[in-house]
C-alpha positions, -999 to 999 in steps of 0.1 A, spaced: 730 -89 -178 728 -84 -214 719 -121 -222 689 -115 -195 674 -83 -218 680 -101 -245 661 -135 -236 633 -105 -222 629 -87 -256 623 -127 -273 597 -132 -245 582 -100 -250 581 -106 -289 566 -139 -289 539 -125 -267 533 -99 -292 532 -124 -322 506 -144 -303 486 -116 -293 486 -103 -330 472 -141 -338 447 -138 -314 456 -154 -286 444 -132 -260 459 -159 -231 494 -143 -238 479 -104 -233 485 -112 -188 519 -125 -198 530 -93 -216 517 -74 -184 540 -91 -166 570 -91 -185 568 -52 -198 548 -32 -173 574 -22 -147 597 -12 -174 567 11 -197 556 23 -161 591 39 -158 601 51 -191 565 70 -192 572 84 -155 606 94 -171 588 112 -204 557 130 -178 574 130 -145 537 124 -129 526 89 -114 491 83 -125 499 102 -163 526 73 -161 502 51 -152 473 57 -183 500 61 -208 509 20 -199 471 14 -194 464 24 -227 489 7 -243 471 -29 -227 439 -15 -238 453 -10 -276 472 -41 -275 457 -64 -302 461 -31 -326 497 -25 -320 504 -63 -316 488 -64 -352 516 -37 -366 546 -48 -349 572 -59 -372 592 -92 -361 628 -90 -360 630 -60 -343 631 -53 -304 600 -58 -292 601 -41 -259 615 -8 -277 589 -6 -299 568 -6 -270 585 23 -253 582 42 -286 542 38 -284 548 54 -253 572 83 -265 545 89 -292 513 89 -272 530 109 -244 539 136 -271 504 135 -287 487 140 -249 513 170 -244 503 184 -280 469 181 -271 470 199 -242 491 228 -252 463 231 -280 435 233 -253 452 257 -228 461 287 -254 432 302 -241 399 292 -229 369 301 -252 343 324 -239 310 315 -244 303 347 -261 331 353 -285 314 387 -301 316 398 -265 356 400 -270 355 415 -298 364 451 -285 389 438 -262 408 420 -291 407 452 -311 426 469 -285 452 448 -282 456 451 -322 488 474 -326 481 477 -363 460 499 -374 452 489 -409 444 451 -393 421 471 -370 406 483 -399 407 449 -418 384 433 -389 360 457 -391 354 452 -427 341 417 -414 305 407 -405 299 388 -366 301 351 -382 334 358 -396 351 378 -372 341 346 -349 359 321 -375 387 347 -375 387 346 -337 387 310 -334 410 302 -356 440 327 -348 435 340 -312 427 308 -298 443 282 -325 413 258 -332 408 235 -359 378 239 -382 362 212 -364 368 226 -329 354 263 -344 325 242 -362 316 224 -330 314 257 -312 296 277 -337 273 254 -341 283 250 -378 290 228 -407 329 220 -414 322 229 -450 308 263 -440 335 276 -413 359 267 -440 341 285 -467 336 315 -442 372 314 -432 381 314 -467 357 346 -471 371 365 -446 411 359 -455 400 371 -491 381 405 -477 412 409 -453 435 399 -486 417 424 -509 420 452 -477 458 450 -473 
């Protein structure tokens, strides 16, 4: 049984090394070798069947790239799996980033109900001290957790100025505490 995973993992690597040189004949070979076993360790990282079934199917679509950095000597199949660890994890931390909380289309709108939920006082206070554009940076950025590209997307913005009004607004709110 060992000697069998063993004479896989030097299939599976030679298909590799010929991918990474181009030969794209070797690409249905790998398929056949390595998908059952991807197709279960991702169901075993997502527990869902088609999730299971993109994170293996984008692997094959990425193939001549992560041929091209795979390392020979090493197992080839495992390094496979860890492409799946990783992308599995970077699809979860993508999603827990999107579902924090959705983004109304009028942010100002929630302005009144996000000062109420403010316990403090003097924070209170500290927003108020804030024009529209950067209480909306401020919003974005800590009640919803976007990046500067996300909030510059939204507001219809350049990066460089929701980071210069971000960096406004922290030094009024600074200056207020």
């Amino acid at each position: 049984m060992k000697e069998a995973g063993k004479e896989l993992d030097r299939q599976v690597e030679k298909c590799l090394i010929d991918v990474a040189q181009g030969k794209t004949e070797s690409v249905a070979q790998l398929f056949e070798l390595t998908y059952r076993g991807l197709y279960c360790v991702a169901f075993r990282y997502c527990r869902h069947a088609m999730t299971a079934e993109d994170l293996v199917a984008e692997i094959f679509a990425n193939i001549e790239y992560i041929a091209s950095h795979y390392k020979a000597g090493r197992s080839a199949f495992n390094y496979l799996c860890k492409i799946i660890k990783n992308k599995y994890l970077n699809m979860v931390r993508g999603e827990k980033r999107r579902r924090i909380a959705p983004l109304n289309e009028n942010i100002l709108a929630t302005r009144q109900s996000i000062d109420d939920k403010v316990t403090s006082i003097t924070v209170r206070q500290g927003l108020k001290l804030l024009d529209d554009e950067e209480y909306s940076v401020i919003y974005c950025k800590f009640y919803i957790d976007m990046t500067f590209r996300e909030i510059a997307q939204k507001l219809d913005r350049s990066l460089g100025s929701v980071e210069r009004t971000y960096k406004r607004a922290i030094g009024k709110l600074k200056d207020f505490l």
